[in-house]
Wavefront OBJ file of the C-alpha trace (Angstrom):
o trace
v 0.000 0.000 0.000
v 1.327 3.446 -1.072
v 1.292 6.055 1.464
v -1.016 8.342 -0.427
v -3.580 5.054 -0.096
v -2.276 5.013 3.523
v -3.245 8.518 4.521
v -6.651 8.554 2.634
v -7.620 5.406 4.704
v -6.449 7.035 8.195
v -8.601 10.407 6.785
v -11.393 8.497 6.127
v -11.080 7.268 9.540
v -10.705 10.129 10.940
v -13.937 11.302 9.518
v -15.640 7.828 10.643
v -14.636 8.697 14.264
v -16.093 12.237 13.881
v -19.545 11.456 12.556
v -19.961 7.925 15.243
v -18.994 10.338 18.049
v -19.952 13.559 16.964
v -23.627 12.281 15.642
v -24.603 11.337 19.025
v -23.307 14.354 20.656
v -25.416 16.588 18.083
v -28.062 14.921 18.349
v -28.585 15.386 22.072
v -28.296 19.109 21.446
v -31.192 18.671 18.816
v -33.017 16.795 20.872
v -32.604 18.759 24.213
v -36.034 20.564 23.635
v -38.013 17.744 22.737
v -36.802 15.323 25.084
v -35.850 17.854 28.324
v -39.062 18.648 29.369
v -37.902 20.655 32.292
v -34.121 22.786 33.601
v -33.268 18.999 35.340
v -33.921 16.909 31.992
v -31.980 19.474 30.248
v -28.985 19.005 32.782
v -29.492 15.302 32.491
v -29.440 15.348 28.441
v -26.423 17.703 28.729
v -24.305 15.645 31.477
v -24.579 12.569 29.408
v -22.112 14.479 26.648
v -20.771 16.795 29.046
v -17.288 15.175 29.786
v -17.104 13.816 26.056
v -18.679 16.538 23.659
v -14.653 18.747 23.383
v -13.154 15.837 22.926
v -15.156 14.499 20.211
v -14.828 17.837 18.213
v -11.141 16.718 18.320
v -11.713 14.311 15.322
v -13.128 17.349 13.323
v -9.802 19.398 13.380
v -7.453 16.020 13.162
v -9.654 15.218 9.968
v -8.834 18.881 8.647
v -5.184 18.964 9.718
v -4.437 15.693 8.426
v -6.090 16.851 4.866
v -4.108 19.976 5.177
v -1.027 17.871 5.412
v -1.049 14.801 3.539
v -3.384 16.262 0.813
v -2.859 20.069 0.551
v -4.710 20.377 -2.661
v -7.554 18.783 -1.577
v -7.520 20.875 1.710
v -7.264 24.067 -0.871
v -9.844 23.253 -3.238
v -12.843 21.661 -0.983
v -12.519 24.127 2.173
v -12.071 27.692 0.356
v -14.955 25.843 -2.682
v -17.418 25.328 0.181
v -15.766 28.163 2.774
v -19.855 29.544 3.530
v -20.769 26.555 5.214
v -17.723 25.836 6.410
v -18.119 29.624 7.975
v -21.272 29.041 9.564
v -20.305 25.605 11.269
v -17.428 26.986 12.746
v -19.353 30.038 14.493
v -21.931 27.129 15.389
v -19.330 25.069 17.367
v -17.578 28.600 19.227
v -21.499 29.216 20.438
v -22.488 25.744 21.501
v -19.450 25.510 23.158
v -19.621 28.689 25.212
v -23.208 27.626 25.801
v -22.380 24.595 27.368
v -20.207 26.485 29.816
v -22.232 29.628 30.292
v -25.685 27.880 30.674
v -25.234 27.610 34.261
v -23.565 30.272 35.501
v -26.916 32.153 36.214
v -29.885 30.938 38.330
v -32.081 31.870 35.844
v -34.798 30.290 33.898
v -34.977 32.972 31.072
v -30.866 32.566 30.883
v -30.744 28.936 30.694
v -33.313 28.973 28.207
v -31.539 31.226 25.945
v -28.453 29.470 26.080
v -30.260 25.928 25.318
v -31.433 27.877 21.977
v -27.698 28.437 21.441
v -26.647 24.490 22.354
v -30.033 24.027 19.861
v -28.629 25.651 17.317
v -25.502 25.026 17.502
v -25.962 21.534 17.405
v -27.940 21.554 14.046
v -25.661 23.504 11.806
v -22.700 21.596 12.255
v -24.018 18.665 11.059
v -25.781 20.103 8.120
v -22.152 21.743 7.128
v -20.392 18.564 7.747
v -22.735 16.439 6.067
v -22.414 18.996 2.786
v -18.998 19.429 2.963
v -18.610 15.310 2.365
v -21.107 14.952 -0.357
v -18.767 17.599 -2.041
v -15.970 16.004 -1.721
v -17.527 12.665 -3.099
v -19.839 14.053 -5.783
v -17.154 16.627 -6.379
v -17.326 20.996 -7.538
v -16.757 22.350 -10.778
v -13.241 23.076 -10.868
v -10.606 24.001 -13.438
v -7.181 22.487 -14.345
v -5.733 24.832 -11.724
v -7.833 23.181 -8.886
v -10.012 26.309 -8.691
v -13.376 26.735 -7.966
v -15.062 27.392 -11.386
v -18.809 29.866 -10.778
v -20.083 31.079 -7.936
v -19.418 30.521 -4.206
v -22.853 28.096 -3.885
v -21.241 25.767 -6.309
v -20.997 23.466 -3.394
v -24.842 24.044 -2.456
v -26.860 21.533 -5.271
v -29.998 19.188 -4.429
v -27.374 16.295 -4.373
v -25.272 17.821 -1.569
v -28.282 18.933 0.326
v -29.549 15.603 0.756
v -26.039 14.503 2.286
v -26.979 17.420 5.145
v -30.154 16.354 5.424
v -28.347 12.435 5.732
v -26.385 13.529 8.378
v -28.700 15.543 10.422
v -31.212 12.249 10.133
v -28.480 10.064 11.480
v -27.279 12.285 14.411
v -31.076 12.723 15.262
v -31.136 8.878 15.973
v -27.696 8.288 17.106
v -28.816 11.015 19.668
v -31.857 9.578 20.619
v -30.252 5.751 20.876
v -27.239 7.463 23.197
v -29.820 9.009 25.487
v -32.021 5.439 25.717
v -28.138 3.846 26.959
v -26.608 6.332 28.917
v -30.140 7.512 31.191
v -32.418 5.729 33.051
v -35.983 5.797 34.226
v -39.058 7.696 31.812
v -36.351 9.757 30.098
v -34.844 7.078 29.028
v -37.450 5.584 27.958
v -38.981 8.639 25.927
v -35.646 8.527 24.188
v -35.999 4.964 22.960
v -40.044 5.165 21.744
v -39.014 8.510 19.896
v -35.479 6.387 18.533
v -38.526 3.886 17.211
v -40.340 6.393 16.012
v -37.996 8.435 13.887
v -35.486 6.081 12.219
v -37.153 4.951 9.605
v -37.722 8.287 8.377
v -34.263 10.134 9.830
v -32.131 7.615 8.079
v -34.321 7.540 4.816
v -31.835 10.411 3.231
v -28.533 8.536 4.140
v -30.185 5.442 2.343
v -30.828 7.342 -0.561
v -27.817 9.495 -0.695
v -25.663 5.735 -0.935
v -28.177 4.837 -3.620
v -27.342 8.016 -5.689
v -23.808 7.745 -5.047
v -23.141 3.743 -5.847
v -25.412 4.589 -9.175
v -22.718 7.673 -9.677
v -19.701 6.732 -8.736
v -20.163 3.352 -7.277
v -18.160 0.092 -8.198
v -18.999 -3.716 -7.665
v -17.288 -4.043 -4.418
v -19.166 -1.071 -2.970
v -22.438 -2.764 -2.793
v -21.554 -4.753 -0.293
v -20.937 -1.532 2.130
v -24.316 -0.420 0.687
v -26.158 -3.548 1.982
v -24.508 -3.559 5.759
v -25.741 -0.140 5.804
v -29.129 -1.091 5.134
v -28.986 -4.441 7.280
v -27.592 -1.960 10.760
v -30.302 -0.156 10.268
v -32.676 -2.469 10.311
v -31.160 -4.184 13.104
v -31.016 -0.881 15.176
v -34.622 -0.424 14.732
v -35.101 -4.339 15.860
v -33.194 -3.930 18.846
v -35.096 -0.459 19.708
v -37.789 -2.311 19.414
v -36.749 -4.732 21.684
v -35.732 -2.620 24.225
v -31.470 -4.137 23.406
v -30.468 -0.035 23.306
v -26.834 -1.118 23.795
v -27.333 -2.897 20.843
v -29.042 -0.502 18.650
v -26.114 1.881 19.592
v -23.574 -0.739 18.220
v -25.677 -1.314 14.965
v -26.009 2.280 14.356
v -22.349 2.579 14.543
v -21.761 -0.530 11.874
v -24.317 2.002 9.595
v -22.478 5.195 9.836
v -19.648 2.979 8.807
v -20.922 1.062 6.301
v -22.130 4.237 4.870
v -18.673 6.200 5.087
v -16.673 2.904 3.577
v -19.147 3.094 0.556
v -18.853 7.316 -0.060
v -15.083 7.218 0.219
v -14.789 3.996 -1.626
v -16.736 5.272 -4.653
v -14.735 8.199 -4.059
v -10.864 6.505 -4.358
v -8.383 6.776 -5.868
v -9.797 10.527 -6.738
v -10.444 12.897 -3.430
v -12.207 15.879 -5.264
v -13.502 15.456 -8.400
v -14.190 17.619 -11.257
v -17.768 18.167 -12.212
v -16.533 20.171 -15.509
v -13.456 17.842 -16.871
v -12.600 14.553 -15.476
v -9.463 15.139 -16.157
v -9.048 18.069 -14.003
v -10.251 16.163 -10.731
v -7.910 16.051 -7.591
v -6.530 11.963 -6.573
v -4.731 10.702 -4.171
v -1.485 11.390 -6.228
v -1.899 14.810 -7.534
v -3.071 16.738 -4.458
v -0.850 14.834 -2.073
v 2.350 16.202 -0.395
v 5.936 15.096 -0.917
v 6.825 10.952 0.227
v 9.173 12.641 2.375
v 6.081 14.637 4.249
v 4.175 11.141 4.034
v 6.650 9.470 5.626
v 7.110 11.592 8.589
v 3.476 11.792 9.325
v 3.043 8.232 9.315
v 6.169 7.813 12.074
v 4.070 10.771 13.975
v 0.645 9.046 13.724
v 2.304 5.757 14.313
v 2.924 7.243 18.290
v 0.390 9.464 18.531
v -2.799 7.875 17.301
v -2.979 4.968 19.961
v -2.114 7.693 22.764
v -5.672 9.279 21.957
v -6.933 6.747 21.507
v -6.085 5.179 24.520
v -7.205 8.884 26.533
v -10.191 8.617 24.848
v -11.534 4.937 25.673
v -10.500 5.681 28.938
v -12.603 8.763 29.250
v -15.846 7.037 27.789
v -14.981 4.083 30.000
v -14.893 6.501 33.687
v -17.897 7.793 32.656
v -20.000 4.587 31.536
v -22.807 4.745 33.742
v -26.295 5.767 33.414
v -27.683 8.880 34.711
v -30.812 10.157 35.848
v -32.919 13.527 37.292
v -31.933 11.953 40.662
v -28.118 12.188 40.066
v -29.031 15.696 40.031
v -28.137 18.352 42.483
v -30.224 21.361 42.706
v -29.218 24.763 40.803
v -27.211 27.418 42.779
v -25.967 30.645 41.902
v -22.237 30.405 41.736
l 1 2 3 4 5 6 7 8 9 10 11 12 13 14 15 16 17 18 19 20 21 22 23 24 25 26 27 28 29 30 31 32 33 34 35 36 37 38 39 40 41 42 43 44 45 46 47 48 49 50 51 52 53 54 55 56 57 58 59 60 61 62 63 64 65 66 67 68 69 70 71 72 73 74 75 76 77 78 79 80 81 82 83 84 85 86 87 88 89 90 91 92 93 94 95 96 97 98 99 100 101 102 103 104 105 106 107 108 109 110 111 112 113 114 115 116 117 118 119 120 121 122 123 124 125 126 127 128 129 130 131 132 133 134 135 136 137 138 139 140 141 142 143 144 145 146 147 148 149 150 151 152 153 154 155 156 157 158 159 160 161 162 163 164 165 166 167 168 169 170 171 172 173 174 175 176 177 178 179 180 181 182 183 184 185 186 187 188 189 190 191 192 193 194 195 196 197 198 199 200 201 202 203 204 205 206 207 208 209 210 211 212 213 214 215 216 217 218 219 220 221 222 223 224 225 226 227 228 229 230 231 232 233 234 235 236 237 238 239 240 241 242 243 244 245 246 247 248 249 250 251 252 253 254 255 256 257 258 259 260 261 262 263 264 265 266 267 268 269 270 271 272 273 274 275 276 277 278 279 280 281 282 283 284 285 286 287 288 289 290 291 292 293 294 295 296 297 298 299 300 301 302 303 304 305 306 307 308 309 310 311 312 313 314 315 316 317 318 319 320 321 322 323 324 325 326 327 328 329 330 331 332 333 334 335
């Protein structure tokens, strides 16, 4: 395996890791309204990410620095072709973060409230961006032989790359909902799972169809079969919601998000942007990468460094396993 091959794999990963963690942690925020029907559901819904939601963002900025390194021409063309959204997500995840800090430092129902609108918000943006951002990158912009940006600055906006925001907004929605049904306990925790039932059918309809459009696209033989497991873990996550096996439903959601990201980046390789005006002006693995030298380094680098957060990581999700409930709650004083 060539390093370029190397270092889109370990990308792709890195994007894997982002949506599995990430799309849970959204979709709490989304669902903090609907699901916190009072201040001490809110604080419930918002302790169950609270010691994980920072470092989950960290897979967001690896992703982008390890595109920025290993692929600079990639990093060029996607990020300044789709720099709006990309805008508009980042000023989402400075307020949600600052709301999740902020939210209690009053004892006051009118400034909670209008930092759960901010956490609300802030939560739905991002994964609209995101999820537009990687149906870009997969179904590719118009761009020249230069690796410009041909037309306006909505290239990246198009029916096609609005369904793969609406795709990822549909799976955070349920990966939120099945997180909430594992990690609380008592009636919450039980709303989360009937409205997990409810809604994944429908939330996950997009990310079906988006693999549809893409394996009829782009698509080869082998890709199919990361089509189909997509399909089958969410069917099985709706079985074992069903069931009441949440733990389960949680796992099988994570073998769809990854199903689904194996197909999109397979269809995708060997290019990594392509060309919607010339073919032959699309960005691959070879032309937008950086020197073997570069390569080379970064894979010693990564070689030490991955397992370390990864290690950090598991161990933080692992000290805070347990479920939690409005009794684990203390009441709200002014600081």
């Amino acid at each position: 395996m060539s390093l370029e091959t190397l270092w889109f794999c370990v990308i792709v990963l890195f994007w894997l890791g982002y949506l599995f963690l990430e799309g849970f942690d959204f979709g709490v925020g989304m669902l903090l309204p609907v699901l916190g029907r009072d201040n001490t559901e809110r604080r419930v819904l918002i302790n169950t990410i609270g010691p994980v939601w920072d470092g989950n963002e960290v897979w967001l900025i690896v992703a982008a620095g390890a595109t920025f390194a290993a692929f600079p021409g990639w990093y060029a063309s996607l990020f300044s072709g789709a720099y709006l959204p990309l805008l508009l997500v980042l000023l989402a995840l400075i307020g949600r973060g600052v709301a999740f800090e902020y939210r209690g430092k009053v004892d006051s129902e009118r400034w909670r409230r209008n930092w759960d609108r901010v956490i609300v918000l802030g939560s739905w943006i991002p994964p609209l961006g995101v999820g537009l951002l990687l149906t870009t990158t997969v179904l590719g912009l118009p761009l020249d032989a230069h690796g410009n940006r041909v037309g306006s600055a909505f290239e990246a906006v198009r029916w096609d790359t609005l369904l793969g925001a609406l795709a990822v907004v549909g799976f955070s929605l349920v990966h939120g909902a099945a997180f909430l049904a594992l990690k609380t306990s008592g009636e919450l925790r039980e709303r989360a799972r009937l409205l997990a039932v409810r809604m994944l059918p429908v939330a996950l309809a997009p990310l079906v169809l988006l693999l549809v459009v893409v394996q009829l696209r782009e698509g080869a033989l082998w890709t199919l079969v990361p089509l189909v497991i997509a399909v089958a873990g969410a069917v099985t996550a709706w079985r074992r919601l069903v069931v009441d096996r949440d733990g389960q439903a949680f796992a099988a959601l994570g073998v769809t998000i990854a199903a689904a990201v194996v197909t999109l980046f397979g269809a995708l390789y060997p290019d990594v942007l392509p060309s919607t005006v010339d073919a032959a002006n699309s960005l691959t693995i070879h032309n937008a990468s950086s020197s073997p030298y570069t390569l080379e380094v970064m894979t010693w680098i990564g070689a030490f460094g991955a397992p370390a957060v990864l290690v950090y990581q598991g161990w933080t999700y692992w000290v805070f396993r347990k479920r939690i409930s409005t009794a684990h709650i203390p009441p709200v004083h002014t600081p």
